[in-house]
C-alpha positions in Angstrom: 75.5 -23.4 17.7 76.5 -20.9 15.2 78.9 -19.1 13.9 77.9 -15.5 13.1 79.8 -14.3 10.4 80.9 -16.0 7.0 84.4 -17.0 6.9 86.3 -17.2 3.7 89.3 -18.6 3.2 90.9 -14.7 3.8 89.4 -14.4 6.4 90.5 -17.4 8.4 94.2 -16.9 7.0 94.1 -13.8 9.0 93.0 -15.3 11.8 95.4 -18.2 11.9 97.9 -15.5 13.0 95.8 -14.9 16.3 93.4 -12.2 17.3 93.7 -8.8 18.5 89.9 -7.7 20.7 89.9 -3.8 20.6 87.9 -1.9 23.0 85.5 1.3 22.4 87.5 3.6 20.1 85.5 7.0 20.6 87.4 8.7 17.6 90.6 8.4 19.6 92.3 8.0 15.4 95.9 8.4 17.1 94.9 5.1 19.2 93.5 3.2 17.0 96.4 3.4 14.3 98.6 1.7 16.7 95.8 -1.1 17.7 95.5 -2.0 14.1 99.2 -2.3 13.5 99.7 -5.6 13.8 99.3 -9.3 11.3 96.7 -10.0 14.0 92.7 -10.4 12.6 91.3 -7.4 14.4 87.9 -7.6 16.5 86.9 -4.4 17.4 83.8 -4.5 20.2 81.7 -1.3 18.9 81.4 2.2 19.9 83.9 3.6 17.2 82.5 7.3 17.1 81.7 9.9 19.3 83.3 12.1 21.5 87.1 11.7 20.3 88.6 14.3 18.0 88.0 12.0 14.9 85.3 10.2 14.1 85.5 10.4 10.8 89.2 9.0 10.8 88.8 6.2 12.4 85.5 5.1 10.5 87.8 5.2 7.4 90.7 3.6 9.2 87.8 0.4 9.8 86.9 0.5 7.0 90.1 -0.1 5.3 90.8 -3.5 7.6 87.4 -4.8 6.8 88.5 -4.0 2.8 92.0 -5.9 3.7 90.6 -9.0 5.0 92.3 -7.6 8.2 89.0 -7.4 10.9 85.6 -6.7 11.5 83.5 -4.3 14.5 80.4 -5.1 16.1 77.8 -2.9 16.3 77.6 -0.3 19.5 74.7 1.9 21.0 77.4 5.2 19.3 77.3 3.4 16.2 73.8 2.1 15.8 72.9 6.2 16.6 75.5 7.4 13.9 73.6 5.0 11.8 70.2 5.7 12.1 71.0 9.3 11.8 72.4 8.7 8.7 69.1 7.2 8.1 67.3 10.4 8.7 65.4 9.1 11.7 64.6 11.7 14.3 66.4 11.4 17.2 66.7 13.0 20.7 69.4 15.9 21.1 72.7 14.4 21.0 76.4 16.5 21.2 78.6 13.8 21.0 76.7 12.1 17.7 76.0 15.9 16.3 79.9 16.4 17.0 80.1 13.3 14.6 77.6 14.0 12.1 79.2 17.4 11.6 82.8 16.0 11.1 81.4 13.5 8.3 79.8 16.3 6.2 82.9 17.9 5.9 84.1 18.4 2.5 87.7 16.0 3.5 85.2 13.2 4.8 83.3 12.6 1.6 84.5 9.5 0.7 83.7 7.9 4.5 79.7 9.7 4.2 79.8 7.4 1.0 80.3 4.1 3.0 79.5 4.9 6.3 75.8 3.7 6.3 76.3 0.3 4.6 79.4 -0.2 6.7 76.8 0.2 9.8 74.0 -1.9 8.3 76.2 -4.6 8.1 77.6 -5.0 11.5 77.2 -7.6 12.9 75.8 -7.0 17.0 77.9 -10.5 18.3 80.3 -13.2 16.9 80.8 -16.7 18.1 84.1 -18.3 17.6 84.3 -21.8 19.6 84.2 -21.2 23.1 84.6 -17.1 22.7 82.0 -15.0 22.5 82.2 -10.8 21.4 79.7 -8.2 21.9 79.4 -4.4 22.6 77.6 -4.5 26.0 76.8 -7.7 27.5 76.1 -11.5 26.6 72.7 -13.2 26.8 72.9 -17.7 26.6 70.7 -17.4 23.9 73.4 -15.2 21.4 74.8 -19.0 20.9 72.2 -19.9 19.4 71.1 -17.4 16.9 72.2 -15.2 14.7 72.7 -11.3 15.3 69.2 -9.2 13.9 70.0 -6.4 11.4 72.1 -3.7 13.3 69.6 -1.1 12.8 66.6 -2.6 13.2 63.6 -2.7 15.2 65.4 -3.3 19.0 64.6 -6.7 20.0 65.6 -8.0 23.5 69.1 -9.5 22.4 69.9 -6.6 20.4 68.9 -4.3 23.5 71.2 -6.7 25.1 74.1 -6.5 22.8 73.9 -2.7 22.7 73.5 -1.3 26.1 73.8 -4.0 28.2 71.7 -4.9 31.3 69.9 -2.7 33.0 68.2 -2.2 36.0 64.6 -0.3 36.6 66.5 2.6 38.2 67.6 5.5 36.5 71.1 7.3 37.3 71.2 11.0 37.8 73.0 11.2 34.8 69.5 10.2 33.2 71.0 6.9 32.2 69.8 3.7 32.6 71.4 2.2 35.7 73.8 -0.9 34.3 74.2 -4.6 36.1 76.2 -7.5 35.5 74.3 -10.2 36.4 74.3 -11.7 33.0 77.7 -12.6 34.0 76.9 -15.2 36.0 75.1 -17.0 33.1 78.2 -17.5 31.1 78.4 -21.5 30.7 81.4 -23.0 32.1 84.5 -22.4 29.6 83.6 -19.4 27.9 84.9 -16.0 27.4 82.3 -13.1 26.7 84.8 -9.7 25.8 82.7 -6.7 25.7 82.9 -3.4 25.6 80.3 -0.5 26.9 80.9 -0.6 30.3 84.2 1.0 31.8 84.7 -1.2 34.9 88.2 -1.0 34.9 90.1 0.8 37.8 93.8 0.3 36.7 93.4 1.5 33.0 93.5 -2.5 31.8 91.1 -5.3 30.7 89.1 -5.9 33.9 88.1 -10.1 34.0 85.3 -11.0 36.1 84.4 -14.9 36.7 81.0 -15.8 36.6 78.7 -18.2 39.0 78.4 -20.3 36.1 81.9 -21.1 35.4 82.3 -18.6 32.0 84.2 -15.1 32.9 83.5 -11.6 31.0 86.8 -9.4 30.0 85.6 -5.7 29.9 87.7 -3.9 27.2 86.5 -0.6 27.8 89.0 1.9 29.5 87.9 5.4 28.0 89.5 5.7 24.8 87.8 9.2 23.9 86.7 10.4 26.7 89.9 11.4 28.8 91.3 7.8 29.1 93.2 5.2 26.4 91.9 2.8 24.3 92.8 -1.2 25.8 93.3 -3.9 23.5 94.2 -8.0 24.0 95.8 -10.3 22.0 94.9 -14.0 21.4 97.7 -16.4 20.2 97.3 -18.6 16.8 96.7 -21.2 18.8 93.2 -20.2 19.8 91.4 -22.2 17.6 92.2 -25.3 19.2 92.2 -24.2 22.7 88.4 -22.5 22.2 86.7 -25.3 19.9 86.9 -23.0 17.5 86.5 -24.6 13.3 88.3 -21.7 11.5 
């Protein structure tokens, strides 16, 4: 089993004071200033930009925790697009992610169109800590097992996993794949998989669902961005020793 992402000794400082598992941001800045405001190591699951008033914002905002030793995102389908935009790869007609693109080449977001790309490149797409496992859309067994592929790379099946989820062979009339969650039912017994990417919440909080297997999934996502508020849980100090974890 791994561990995907190198922890220095910062690093695991940081997280000795507990975690804090953001959901999607969607450029709600306002939001995220107060889910970073904490001692707390900060997970965020993915989909910082689009759709939210400032992108831009909180890209720089992210940035500056991963500069502090403070936290780390995983990649998301929003983020992975912004990235291989800023790539110059051609890409289907997007608002949201032209919304985006538009905000970054603004004379005031110069410094973030400097370190966006990189920033992106280097996300990882899941992390393993112990018996906790974090990804933008949803978990596959074999994530424990290997290490994330380069964020935006050629889409292989776990990546397709960790970015969008799983999907069925029907298509929504919104022109969206239709979404499942029966990888939920192949979390092993005492695990946790938070994600992100899907809003199954009805109450505006973290919604947990058990699985068959005996692991659950905790879905962060409550529409930060796009006309609901961004979610976020905290995990005590102690969580290294109750999850396995060797930080």
């Amino acid at each position: 089993m791994h561990t995907s992402l190198f922890l220095d000794e910062n690093v695991k400082a940081a997280m000795r004071k507990g975690l804090r598992i953001v959901g999607d941001v969607h450029g709600d800045l306002q939001a995220f200033r107060h889910a970073v405001a904490t001692d707390r190591f900060i997970i965020q699951l993915g989909d910082l930009v689009d759709y939210g008033p400032d992108s831009a914002g909180v890209l720089r905002l992210m940035h500056d925790v991963m500069r502090a030793g403070r936290g780390l995102f995983l990649i998301g389908n929003h983020d992975r697009k912004l990235g291989r935009a800023l790539l110059g790869k051609k890409l289907r007609p997007d608002p949201p992610l032209e919304a985006t693109m538009a905000q970054l080449h603004q004379p005031e977001n110069a410094d973030v169109l400097e370190f966006a790309l990189e920033m992106l490149e280097t996300a990882p797409a899941w992390l393993v800590l112990g018996r906790m496992l974090f990804v933008h859309g949803a978990f596959d067994v074999r994530m424990l097992m290997e290490p994330p592929p380069p964020a935006l790379g050629r889409v292989t099946f776990l990546l397709s996993r960790a970015l969008f989820g799983e999907t069925t062979s029907r298509v929504q009339k919104d022109g969206f794949p239709e979404r499942c969650l029966n990888w939920v039912n192949h979390i092993p017994t005492g695990y946790t998989v938070y994600c992100g990417h899907d809003q199954r919440s009805t109450n505006g909080c973290p919604l947990t669902i058990p699985g068959r297997a005996g692991g659950q999934a905790i879905f962060t996502d409550t529409g930060a961005g796009k006309g609901g508020h961004l979610a976020w849980l905290d995990v005590p100090a102690n969580f290294m020793e109750d999850s396995g974890s060797a930080v």
